[in-house]
C-alpha positions in Angstrom: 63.7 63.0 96.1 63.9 64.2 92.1 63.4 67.7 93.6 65.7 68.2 96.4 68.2 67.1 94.1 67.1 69.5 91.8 67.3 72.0 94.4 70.9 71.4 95.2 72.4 71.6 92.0 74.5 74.7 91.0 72.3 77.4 88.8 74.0 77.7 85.5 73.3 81.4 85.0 74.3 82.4 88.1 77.4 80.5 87.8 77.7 82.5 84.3 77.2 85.7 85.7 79.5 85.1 88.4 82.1 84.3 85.9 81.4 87.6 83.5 81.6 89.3 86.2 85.5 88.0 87.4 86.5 88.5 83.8 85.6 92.0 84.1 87.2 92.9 87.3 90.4 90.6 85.6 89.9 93.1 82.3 89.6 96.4 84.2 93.1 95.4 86.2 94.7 93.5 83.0 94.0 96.9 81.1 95.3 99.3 84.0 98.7 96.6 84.4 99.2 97.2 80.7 99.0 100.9 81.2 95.4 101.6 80.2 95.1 104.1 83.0 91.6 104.8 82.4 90.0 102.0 80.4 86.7 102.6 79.1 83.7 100.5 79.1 84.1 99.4 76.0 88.0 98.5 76.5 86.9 96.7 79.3 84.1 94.3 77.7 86.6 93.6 74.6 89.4 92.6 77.0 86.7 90.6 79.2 85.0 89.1 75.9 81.5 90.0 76.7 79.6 92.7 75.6 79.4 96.2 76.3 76.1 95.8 78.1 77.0 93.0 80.1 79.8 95.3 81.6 76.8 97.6 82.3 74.5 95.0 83.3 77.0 94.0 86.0 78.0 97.6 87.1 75.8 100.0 86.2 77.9 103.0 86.9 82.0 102.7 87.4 81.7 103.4 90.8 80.5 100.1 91.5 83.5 98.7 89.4 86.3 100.0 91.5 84.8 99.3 94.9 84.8 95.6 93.3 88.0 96.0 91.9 89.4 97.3 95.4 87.8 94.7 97.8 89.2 91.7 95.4 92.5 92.9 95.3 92.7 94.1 99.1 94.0 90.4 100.4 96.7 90.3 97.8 97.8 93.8 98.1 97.7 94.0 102.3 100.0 90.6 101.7 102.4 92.7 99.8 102.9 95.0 102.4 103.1 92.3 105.4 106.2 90.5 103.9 109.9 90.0 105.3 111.1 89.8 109.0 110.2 92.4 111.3 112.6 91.7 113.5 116.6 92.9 114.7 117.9 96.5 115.1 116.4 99.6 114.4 118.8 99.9 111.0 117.5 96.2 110.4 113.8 97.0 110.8 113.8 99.7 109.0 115.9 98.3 105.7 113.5 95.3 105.7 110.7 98.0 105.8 111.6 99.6 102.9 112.7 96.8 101.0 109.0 95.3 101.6 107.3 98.6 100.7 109.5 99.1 97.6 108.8 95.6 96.2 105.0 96.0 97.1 105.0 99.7 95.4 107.1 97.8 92.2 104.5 94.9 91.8 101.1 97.6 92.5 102.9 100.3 89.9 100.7 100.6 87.3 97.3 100.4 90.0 98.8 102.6 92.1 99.3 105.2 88.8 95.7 104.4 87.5 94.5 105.4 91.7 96.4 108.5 92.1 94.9 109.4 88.1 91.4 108.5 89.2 90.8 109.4 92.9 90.7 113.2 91.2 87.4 112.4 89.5 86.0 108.8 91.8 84.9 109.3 95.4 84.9 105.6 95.1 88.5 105.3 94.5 89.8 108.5 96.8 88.1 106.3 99.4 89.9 103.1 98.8 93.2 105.4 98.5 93.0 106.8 101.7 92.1 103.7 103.6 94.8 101.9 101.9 97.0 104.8 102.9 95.7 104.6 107.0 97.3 100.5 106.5 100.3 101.4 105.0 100.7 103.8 107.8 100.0 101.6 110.6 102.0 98.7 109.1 105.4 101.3 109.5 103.8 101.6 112.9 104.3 97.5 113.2 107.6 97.7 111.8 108.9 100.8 113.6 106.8 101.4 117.1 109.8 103.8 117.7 107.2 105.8 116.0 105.3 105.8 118.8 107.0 108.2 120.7 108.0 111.0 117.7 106.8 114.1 117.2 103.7 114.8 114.5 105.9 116.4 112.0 108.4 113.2 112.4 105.5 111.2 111.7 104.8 112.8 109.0 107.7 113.0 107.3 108.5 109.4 107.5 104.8 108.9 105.9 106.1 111.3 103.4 109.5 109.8 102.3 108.2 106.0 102.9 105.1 106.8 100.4 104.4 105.3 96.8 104.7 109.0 95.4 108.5 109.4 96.4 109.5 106.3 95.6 108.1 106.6 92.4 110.0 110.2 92.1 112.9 108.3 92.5 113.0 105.2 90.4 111.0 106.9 87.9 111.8 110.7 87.3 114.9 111.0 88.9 116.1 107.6 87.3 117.5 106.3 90.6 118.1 102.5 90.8 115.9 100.5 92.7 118.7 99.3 95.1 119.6 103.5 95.7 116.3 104.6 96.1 115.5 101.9 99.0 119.2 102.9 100.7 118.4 106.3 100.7 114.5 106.0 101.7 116.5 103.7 104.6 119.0 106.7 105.5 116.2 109.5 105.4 113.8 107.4 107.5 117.0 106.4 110.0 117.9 110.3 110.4 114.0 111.2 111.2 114.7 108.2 114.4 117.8 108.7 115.4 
């Protein structure tokens, strides 16, 4: 009886190790949010408070790290994107559209910076970008199945001006307030269907 009780009772180190590694996935993402685009090893294990090696221990190359990082985060970032009513007129689907795509790129800023920084240099994280660029796409294709019947290059185009990359030209380097930059993503993706 003493042993099968034994048997069921949580393991301490692999509850520990568990645990280091959450803090590090928390650490990497932390760092990125705080504008750490490309946080070292070392960053990493001083945010997490563990050391260096257990970082290494854990995830012995980066790789490793930001498939992690990616398939944690994947729920809560697909949530962002499936937000607001999908439902009324074309003008009304397609406001609600943007407005759900511009508060997901606003919340996903800084990981979506740190992404389009790394996928350059990580196979790992080119992957994840262009699968979570294949859900964004088909999501527009929930919102709008007007889509459906357009020509590639309309496609395309609405990819183009509904992406993170022009939204961030926008609101960040042309200075455009978040409220003008989702009107005029609305207007450009209305004159593509119309």
């Amino acid at each position: 009886m003493k042993k099968s009780q034994k048997n069921n009772k949580p393991d301490g180190r692999i509850q520990r190790s568990e645990r280091s590694r959450q803090l590090i996935i928390d650490a990497m993402v932390d760092l990125i949010n705080a504008g750490h685009m490309i946080p070292t090893a070392q960053q990493v294990a001083d945010k997490a408070g563990v050391a260096i090696r257990t970082v290494f221990r854990h995830f012995s190359e980066m790789e490793k790290l930001y498939a992690e990082i990616d398939e944690t985060m994947r729920p809560w970032y697909t949530e962002l994107f499936s937000q607001s009513d999908r439902s009324g007129t074309l003008d009304e689907r397609v406001t609600h559209a943007v407005e759900s795509h511009a508060a997901a790129y606003t919340e996903l800023a800084g990981v979506m910076r740190a992404v389009q920084l790394l996928m350059w240099r990580s196979p790992q994280v080119k992957q994840n970008y262009l699968e979570g660029a294949q859900r964004i796409r088909k999501d527009m294709d929930v919102w709008l199945p007007e889509l459906a019947g357009v020509t590639t290059e309309i496609r395309e185009a609405v990819d183009a001006i509904t992406s993170f990359d022009f939204w961030e030209r926008l609101t960040v380097h042309q200075k455009m307030s978040k409220r003008a930059s989702i009107q005029l993503i609305a207007n450009l993706v209305l004159s593509q269907l119309q």
